[in-house]
Backbone bond lengths (Angstrom), bond angles and torsions (degrees), N, CA, C in turn:
res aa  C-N    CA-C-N  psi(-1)  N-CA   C-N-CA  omega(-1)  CA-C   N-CA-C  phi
1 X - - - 1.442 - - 1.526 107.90 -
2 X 1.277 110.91 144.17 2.075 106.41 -173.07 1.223 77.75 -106.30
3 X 1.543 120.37 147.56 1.235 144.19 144.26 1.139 123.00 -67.12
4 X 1.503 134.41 -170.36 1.648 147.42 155.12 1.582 106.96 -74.76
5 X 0.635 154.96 157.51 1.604 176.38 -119.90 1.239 84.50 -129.38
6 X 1.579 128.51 -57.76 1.479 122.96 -155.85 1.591 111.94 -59.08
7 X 1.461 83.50 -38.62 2.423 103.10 -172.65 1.360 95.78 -62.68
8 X 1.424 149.27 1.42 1.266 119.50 158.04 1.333 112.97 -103.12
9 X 1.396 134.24 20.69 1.084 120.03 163.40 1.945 113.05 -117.97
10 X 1.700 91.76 25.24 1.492 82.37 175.76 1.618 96.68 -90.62
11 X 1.474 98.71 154.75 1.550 97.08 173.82 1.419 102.50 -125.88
12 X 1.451 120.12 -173.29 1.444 131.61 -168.12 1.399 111.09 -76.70
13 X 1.411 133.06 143.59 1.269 155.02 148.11 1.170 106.12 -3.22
14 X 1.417 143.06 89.06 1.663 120.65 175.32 1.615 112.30 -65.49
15 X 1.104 103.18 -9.47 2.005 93.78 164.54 1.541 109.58 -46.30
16 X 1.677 99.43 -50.90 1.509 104.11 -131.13 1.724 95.81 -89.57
17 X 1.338 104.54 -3.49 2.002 126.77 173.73 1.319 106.52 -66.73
18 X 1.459 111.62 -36.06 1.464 115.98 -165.11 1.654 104.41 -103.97
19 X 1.670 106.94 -24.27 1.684 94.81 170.62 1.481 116.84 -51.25
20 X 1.640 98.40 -43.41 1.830 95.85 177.33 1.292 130.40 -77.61
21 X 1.344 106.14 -25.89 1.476 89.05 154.66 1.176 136.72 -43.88
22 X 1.540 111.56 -58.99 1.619 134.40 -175.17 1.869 100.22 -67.03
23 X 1.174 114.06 -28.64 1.565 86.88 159.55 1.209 107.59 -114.14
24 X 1.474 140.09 46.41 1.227 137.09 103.41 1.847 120.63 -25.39
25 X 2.076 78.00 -97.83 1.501 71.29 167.09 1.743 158.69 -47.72
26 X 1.659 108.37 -5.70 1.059 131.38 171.84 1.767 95.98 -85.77
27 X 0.834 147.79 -16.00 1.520 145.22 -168.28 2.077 97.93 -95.23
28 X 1.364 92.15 -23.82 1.388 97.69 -173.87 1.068 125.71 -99.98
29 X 1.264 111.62 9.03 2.056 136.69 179.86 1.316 102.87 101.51
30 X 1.359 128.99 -8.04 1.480 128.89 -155.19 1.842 114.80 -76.48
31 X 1.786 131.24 88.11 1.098 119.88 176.84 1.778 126.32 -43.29
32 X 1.684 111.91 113.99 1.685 115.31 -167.75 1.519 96.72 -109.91
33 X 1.192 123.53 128.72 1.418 134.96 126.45 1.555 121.83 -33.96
34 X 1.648 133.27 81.61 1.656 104.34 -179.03 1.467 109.03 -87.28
35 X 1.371 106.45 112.50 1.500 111.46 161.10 1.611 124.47 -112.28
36 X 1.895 102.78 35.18 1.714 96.46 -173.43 1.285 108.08 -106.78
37 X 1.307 123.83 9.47 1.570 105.71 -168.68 1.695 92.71 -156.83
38 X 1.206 134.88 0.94 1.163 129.11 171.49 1.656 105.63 81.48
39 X 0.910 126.06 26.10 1.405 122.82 -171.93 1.650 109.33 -98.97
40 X 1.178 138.68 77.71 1.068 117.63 178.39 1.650 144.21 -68.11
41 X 1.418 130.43 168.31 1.033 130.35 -104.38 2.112 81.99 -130.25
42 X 1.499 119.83 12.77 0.815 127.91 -170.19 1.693 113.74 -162.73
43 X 1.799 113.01 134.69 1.538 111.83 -165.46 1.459 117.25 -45.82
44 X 0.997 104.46 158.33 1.989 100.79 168.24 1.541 100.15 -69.56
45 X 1.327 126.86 122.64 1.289 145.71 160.76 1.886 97.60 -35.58
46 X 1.483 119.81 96.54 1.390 116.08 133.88 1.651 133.60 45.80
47 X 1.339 94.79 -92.10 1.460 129.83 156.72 1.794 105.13 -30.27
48 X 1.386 103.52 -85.24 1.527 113.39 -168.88 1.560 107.80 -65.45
49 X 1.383 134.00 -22.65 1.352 132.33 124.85 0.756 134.37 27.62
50 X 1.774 101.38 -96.20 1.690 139.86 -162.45 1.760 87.06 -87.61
51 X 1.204 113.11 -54.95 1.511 101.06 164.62 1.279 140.05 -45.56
52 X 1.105 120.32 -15.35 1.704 130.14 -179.34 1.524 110.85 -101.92
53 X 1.483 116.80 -36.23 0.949 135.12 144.56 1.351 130.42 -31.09
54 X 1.069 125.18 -69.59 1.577 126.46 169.43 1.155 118.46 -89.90
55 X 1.573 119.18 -7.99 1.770 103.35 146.04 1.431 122.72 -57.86
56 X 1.490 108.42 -36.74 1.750 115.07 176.75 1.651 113.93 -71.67
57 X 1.003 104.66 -31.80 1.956 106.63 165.22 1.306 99.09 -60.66
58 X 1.673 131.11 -62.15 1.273 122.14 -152.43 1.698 109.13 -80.70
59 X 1.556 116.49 -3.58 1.443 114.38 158.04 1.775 102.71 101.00
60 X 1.652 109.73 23.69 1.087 90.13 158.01 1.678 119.59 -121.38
61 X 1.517 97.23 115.27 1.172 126.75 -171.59 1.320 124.76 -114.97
62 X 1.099 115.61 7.54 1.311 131.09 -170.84 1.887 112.73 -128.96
63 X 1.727 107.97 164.24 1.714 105.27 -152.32 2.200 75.73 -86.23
64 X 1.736 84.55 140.44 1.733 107.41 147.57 0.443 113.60 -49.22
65 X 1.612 116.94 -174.02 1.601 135.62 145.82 1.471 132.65 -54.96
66 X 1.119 105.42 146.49 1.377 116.73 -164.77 1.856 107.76 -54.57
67 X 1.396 86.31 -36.30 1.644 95.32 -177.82 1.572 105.60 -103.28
68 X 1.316 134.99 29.32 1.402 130.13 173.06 1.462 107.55 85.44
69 X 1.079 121.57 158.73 1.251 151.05 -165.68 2.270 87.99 -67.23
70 X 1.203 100.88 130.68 1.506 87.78 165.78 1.600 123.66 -103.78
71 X 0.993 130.50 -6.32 1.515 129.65 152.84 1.643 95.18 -66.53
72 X 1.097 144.34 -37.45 1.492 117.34 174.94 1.342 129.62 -89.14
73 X 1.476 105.83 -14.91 1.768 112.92 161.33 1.463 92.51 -69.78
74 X 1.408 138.50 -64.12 1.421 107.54 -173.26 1.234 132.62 -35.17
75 X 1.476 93.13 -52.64 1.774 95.27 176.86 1.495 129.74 -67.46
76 X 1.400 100.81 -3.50 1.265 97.80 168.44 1.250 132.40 -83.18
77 X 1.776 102.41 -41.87 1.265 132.49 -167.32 2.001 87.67 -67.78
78 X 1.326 114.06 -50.51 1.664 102.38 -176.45 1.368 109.05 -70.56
79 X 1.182 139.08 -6.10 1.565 136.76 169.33 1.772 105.01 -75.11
80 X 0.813 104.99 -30.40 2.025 110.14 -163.98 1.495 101.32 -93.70
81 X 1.837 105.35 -21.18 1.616 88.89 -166.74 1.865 83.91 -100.89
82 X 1.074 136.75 6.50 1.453 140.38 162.52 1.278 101.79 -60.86
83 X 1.659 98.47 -79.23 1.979 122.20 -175.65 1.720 90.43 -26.19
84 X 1.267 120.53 -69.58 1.210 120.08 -164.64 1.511 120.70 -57.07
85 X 1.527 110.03 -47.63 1.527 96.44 -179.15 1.398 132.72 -66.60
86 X 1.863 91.17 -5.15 1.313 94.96 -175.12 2.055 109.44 -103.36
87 X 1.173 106.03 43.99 1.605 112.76 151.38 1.349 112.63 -105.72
């Protein structure tokens, strides 16, 4: 298959350059922090699961708002102004 001229000058993810490194050094006894690619280092909890799950039954499959969901900025914004009143 010929490509575009442009596709040979894409190169690789430098996240994903430095994941192997860092489990390099993990192959070599070396304790790593991974903070290059957002992948964490533990299962998705269950819960958020069954939650992702029946968002995709109920058909949302498609991008939000640009600025977040606003029933959950509310709820956020009233969680922080709680946290706060309560110092």
């Amino acid at each position: 298959m010929k490509l575009a001229e442009g596709m040979q000058r894409i190169g690789v993810e430098l996240a994903f350059e430095v994941l192997v490194q860092a489990r390099a050094l993990e192959a070599r006894g070396r304790s790593v922090i991974h903070l290059e690619i957002g992948e964490p280092d533990f299962p998705t909890p269950p819960h958020i699961v069954d939650a992702a799950k029946r968002a995709l039954d109920e058909g949302w499959t498609h991008y939000g708002p640009t600025l977040g969901d606003p029933e959950l900025r509310a709820a956020i914004a009233r969680m922080f102004r709680a946290h706060a009143g309560s110092r």
